[in-house]
ZADOBA-485205 format. One line per 3 residues: number of its first residue (from 1); their letters; for each residue x, y, z of N, C-alpha, C, O. Coordinates in steps of 0.05 Angstrom, whole numbers, plus 5000, padded with zeros to 4 digits. Layout:
residues N
NUM	a	X/Y/Z/X/Y/Z/X/Y/Z/X/Y/Z  ... $
This chain:
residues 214
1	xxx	5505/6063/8077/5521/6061/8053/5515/6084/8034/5491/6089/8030  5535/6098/8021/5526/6124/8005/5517/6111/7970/5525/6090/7960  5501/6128/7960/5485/6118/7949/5503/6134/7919/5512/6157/7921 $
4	xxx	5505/6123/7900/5514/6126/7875/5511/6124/7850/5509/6102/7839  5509/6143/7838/5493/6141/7810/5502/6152/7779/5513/6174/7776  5499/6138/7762/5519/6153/7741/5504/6171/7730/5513/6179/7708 $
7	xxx	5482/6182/7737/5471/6200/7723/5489/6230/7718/5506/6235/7735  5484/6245/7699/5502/6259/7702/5488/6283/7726/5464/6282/7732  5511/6305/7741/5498/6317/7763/5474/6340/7749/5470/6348/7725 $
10	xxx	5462/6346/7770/5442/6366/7768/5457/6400/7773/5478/6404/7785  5448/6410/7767/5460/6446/7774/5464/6452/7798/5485/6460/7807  5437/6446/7816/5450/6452/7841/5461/6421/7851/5468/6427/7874 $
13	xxx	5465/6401/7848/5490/6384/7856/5519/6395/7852/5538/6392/7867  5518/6405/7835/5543/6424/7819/5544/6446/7854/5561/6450/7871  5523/6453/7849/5526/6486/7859/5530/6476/7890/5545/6493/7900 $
16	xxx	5524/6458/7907/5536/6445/7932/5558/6431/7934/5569/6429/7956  5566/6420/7912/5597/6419/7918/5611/6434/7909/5634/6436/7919  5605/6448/7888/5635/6478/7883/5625/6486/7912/5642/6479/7929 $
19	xxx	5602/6499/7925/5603/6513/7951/5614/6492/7979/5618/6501/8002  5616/6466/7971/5635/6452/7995/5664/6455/7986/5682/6458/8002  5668/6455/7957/5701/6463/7960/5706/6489/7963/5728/6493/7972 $
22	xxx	5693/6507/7960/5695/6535/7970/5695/6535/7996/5707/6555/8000  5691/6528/8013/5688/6523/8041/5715/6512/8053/5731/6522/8069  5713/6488/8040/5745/6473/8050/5768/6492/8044/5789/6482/8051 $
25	xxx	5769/6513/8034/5793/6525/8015/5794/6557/8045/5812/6564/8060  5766/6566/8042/5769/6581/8061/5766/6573/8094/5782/6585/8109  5751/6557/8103/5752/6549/8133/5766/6526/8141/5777/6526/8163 $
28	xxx	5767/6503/8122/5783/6481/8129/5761/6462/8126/5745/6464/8108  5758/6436/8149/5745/6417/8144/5713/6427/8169/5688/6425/8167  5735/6438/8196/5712/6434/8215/5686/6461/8198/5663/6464/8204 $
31	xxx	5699/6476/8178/5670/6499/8163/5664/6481/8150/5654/6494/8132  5662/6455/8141/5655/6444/8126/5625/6432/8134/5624/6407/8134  5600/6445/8142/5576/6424/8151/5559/6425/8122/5567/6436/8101 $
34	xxx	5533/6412/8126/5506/6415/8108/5497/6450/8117/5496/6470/8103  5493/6444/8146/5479/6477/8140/5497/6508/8128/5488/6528/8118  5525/6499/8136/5542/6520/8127/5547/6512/8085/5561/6527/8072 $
37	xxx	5538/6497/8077/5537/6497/8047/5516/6511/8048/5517/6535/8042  5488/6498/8056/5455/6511/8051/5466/6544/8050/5466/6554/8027  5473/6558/8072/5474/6582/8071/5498/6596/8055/5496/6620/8051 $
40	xxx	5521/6581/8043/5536/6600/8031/5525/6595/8005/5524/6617/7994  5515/6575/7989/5496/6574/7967/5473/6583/7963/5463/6583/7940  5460/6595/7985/5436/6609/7986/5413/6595/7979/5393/6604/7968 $
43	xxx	5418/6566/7986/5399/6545/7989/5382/6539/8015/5389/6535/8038  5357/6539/8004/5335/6527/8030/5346/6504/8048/5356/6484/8038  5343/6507/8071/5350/6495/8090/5346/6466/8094/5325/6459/8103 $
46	xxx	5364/6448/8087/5360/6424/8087/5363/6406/8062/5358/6382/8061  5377/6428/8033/5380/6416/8009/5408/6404/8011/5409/6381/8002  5427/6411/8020/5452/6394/8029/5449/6361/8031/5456/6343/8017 $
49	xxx	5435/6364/8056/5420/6340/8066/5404/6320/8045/5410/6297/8043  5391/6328/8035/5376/6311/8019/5388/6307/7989/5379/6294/7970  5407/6319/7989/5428/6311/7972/5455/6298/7967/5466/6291/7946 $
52	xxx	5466/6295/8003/5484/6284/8006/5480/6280/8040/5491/6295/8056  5464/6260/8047/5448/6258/8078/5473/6254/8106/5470/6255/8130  5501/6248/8089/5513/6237/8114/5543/6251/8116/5557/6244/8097 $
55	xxx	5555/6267/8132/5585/6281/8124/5603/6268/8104/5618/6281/8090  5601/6232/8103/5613/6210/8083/5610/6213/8057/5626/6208/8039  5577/6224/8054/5570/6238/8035/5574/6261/8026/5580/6262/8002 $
58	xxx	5572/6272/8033/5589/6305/8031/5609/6309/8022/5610/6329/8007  5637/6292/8027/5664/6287/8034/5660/6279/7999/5666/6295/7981  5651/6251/7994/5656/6239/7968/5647/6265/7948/5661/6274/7930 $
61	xxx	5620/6274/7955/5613/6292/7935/5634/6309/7928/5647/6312/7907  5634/6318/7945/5670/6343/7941/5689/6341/7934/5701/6358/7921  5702/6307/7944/5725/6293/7925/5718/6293/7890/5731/6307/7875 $
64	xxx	5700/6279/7881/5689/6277/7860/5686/6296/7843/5699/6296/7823  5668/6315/7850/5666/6355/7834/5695/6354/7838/5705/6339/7821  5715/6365/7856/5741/6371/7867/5758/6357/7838/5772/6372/7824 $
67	xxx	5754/6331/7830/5773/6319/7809/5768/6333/7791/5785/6348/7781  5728/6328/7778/5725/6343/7751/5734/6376/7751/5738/6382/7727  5737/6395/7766/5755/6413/7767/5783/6415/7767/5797/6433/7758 $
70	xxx	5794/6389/7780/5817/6398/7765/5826/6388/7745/5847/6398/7737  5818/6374/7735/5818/6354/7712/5812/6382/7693/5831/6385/7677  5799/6396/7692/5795/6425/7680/5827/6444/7678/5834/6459/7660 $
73	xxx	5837/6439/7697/5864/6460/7699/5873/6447/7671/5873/6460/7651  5880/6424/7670/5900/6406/7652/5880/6415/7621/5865/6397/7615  5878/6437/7603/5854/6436/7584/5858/6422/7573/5882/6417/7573 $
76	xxx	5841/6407/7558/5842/6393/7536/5842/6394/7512/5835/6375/7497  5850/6418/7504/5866/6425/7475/5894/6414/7481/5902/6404/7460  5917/6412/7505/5935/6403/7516/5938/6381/7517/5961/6374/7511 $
79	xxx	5920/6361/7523/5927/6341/7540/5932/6312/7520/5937/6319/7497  5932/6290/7522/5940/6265/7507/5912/6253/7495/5893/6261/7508  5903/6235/7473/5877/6227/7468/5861/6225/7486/5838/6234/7486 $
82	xxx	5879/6206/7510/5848/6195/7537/5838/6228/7542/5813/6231/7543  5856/6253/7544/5839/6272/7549/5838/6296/7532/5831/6318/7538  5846/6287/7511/5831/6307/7494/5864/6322/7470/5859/6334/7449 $
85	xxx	5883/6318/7475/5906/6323/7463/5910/6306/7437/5893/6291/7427  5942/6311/7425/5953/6288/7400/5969/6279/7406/5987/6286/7422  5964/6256/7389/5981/6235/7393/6013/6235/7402/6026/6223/7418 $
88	xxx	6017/6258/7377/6040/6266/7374/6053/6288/7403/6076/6286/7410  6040/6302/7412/6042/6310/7439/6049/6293/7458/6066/6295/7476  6032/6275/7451/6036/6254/7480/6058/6241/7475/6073/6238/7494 $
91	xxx	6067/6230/7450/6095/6215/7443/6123/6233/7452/6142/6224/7464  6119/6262/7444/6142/6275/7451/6154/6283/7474/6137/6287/7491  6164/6284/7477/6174/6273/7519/6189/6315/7516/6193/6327/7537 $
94	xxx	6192/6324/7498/6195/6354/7505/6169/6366/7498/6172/6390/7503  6148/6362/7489/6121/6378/7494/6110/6370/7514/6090/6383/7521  6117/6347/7530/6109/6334/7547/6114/6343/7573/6098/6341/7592 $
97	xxx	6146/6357/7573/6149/6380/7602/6133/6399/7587/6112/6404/7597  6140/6410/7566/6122/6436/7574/6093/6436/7578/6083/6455/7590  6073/6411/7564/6055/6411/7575/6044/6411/7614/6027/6425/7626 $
100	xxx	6062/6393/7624/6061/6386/7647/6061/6419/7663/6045/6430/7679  6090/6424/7648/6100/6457/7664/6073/6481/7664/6072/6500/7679  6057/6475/7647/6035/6489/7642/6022/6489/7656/6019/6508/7672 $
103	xxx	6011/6468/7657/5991/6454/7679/5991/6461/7704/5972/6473/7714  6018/6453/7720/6024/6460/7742/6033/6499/7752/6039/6508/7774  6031/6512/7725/6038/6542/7727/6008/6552/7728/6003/6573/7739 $
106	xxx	5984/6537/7714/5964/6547/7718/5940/6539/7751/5920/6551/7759  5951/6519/7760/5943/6513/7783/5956/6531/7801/5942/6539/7820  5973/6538/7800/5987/6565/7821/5982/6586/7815/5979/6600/7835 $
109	xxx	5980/6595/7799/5979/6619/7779/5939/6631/7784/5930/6653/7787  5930/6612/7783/5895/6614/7785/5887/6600/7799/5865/6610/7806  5890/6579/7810/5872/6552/7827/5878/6543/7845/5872/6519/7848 $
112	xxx	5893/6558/7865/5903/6551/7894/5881/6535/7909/5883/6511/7915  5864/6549/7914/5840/6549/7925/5836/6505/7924/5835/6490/7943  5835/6497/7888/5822/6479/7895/5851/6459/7903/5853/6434/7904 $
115	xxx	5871/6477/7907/5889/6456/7914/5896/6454/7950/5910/6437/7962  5883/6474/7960/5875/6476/7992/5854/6458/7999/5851/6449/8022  5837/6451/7973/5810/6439/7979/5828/6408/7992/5827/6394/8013 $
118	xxx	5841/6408/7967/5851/6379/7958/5865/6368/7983/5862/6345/7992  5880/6389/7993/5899/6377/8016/5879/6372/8044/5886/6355/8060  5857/6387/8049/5837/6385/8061/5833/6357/8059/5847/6343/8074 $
121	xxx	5821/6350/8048/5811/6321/8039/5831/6300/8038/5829/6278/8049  5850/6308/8025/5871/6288/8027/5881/6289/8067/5883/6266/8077  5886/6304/8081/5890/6291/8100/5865/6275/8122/5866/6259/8141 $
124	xxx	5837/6295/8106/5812/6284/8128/5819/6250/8120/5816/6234/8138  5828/6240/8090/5823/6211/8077/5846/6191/8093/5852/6168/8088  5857/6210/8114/5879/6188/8131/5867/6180/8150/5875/6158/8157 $
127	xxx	5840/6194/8170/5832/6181/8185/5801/6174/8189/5787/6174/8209  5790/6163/8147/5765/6152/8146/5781/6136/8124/5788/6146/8102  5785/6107/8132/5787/6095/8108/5765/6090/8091/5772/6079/8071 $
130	xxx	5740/6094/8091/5728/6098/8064/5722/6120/8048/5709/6118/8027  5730/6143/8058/5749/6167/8040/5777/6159/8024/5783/6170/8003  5790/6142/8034/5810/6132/8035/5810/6120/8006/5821/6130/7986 $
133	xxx	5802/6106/8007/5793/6088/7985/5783/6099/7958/5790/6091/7935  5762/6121/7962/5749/6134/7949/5765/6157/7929/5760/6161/7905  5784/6171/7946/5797/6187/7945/5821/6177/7929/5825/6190/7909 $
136	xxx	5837/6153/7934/5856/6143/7919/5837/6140/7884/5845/6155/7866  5821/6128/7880/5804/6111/7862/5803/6140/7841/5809/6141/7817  5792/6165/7862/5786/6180/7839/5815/6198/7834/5814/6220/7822 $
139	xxx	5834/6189/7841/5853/6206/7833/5879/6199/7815/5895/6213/7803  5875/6157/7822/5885/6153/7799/5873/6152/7776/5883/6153/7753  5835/6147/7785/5832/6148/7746/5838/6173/7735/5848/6176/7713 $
142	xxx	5831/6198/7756/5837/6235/7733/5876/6236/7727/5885/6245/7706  5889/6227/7747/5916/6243/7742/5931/6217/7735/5942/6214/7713  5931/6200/7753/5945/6181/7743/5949/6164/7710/5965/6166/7692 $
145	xxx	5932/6154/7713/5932/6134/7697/5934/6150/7661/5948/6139/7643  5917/6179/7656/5936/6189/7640/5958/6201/7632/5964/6208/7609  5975/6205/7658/6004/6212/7660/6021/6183/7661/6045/6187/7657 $
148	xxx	6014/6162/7664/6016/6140/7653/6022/6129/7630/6043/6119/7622  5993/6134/7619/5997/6131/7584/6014/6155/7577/6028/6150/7557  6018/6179/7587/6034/6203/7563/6065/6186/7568/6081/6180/7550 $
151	xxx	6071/6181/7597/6097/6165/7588/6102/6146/7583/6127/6143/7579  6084/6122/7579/6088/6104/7558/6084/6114/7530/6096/6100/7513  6074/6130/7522/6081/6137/7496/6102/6155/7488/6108/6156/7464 $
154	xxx	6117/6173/7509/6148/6185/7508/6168/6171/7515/6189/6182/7519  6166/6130/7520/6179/6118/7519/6195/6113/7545/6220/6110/7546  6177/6111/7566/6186/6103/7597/6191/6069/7592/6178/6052/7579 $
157	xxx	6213/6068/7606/6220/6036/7605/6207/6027/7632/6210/6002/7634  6188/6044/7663/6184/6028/7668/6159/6049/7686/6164/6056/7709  6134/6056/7671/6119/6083/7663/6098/6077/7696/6083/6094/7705 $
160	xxx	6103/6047/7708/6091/6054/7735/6105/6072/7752/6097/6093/7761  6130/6058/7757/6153/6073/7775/6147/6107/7779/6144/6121/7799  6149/6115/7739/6156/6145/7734/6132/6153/7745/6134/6162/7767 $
163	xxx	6105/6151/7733/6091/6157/7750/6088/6159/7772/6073/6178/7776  6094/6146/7794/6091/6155/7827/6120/6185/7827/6119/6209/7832  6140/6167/7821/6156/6182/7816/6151/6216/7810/6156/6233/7827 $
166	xxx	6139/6222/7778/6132/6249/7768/6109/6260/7788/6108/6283/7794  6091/6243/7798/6061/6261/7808/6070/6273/7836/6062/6293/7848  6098/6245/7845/6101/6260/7876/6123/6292/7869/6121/6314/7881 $
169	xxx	6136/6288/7855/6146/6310/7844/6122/6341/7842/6127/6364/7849  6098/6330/7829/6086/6353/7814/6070/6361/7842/6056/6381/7844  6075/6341/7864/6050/6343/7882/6064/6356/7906/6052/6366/7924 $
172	xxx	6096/6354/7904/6115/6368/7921/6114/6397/7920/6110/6414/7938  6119/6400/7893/6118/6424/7880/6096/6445/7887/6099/6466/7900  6074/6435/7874/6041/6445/7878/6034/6451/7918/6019/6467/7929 $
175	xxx	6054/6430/7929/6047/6442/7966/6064/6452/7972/6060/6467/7992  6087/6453/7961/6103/6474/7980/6100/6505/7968/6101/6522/7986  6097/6514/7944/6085/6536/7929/6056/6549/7940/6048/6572/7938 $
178	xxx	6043/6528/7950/6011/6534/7963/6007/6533/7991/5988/6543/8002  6025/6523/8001/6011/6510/8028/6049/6515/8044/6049/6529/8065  6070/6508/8037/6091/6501/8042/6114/6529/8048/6108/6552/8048 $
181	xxx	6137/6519/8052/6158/6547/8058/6161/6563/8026/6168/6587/8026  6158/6553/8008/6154/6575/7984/6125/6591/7971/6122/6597/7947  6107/6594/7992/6086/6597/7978/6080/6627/7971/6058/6637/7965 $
184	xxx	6107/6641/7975/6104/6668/7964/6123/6670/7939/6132/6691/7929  6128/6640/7930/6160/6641/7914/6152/6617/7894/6166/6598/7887  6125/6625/7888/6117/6611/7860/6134/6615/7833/6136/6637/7823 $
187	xxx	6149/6587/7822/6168/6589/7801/6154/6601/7783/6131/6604/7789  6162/6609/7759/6152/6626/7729/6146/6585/7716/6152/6562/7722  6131/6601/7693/6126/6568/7677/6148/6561/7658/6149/6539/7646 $
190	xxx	6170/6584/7656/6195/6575/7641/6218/6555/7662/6234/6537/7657  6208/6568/7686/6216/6552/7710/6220/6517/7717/6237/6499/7720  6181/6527/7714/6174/6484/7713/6181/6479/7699/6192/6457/7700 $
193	xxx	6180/6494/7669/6191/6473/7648/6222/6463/7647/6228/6444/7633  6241/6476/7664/6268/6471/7655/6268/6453/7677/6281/6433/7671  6259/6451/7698/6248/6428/7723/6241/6399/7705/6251/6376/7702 $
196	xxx	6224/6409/7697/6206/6385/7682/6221/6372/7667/6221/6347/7669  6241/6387/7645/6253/6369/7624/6269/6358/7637/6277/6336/7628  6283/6373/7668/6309/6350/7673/6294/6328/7685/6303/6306/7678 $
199	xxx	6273/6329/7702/6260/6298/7714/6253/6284/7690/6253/6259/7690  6246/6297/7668/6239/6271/7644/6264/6264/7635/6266/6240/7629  6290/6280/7630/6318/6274/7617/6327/6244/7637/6335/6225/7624 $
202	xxx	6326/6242/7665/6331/6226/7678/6311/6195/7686/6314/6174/7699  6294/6207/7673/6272/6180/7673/6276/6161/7639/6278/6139/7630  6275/6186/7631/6267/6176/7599/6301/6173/7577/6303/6161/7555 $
205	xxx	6321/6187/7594/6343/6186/7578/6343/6213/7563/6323/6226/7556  6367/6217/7560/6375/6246/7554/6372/6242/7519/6365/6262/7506  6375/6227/7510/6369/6223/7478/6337/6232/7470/6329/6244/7451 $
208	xxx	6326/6221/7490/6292/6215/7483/6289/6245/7477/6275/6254/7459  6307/6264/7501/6291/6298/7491/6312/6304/7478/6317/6314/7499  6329/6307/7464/6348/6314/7450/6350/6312/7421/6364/6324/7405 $
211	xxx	6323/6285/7414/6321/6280/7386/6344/6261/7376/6347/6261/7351  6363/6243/7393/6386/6232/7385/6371/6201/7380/6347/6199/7386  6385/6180/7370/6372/6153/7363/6381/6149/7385/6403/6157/7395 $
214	x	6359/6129/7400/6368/6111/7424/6396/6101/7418/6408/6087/7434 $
């Protein structure tokens, strides 16, 4: 059973899983061992191990770092109260594409890498259901659940739906630009945003961005 702790991480806990998502991004899953972190971190032989003793372990560690990085793309001068934004941001369903459009222009634009990680993991988590599990857990508490609250407060009438709805959208987008038949044909961020406002115009009603009274 992997062993879990809320302490906050140590430097080199840090420094073995940025070097396991560095790994997943460049070799895939099978570069992914303990001794191939030890050596691309320039760690003594066997600190992997005694930090994360079992590949199960390994896997979670990397999901976990993997979130709090990207949870970093989204900054938090941007984002809604739960992460760090205003109120008033989060209410407005047109700062609300262009926040989003941001977001998703700076993950292409700079952070491919941890979104190679991501798909890495996301398909190893189809055939270990307790990745599976793990992997869902930490991705609706970072992305979900406050893309959630921003459209219940831009006035979604039914803010579960939109959410699966918007993330498979943002998550369409983010693989076929990285991984997919456009990945030399990354849109501009004036791009997502005119993307963005029409999927919120059709979820949220064309009044909500327009400034008209319901």
């Amino acid at each position: 059973m992997t062993r879990r702790t809320s302490a906050a991480p140590t430097p080199r806990a840090e420094l073995i899983a940025d070097t396991a998502i560095a790994l997943l991004a460049e070799r895939g899953l099978r570069g992914l061992t303990h001794r191939a972190v030890d050596e691309a971190a320039g760690l003594p032989q066997g600190s992997t191990s005694n930090h994360a003793r079992t590949r199960a372990a390994l896997l979670e560690t990397t999901v976990r770092r993997l979130a709090v990085r990207e949870a970093r793309v989204l900054t938090p001068d941007e984002m809604p109260p739960e992460a760090g934004g205003t109120a008033q941001q989060q209410a407005d369903p047109e700062a609300l594409a262009g926040l989003i459009a941001s977001a998703l222009h700076r993950y292409l634009a700079h952070n491919k890498p941890l979104l190679v990680a991501r798909y890495e993991l996301a398909l190893e988590a189809t055939r270990r259901p307790e990745l599976r599990a793990f992997y869902d857990r930490t991705g609706a508490a970072s992305f979900g659940a406050p893309l959630n609250a921003m459209l219940r407060s831009a006035g979604s009438t039914d803010p579960r739906r939109h959410t699966l709805m918007l993330l498979s959208w943002c998550d369409g987008v983010l693989f076929s630009c990285t991984a997919g038949t456009y990945s030399t044909e990354a849109p501009t961020e004036a791009e997502l945003r005119a993307s963005m406002r029409e999927m919120l115009t059709g979820m949220l009603g064309a009044t909500a961005l327009d400034g008209s009274a319901p």
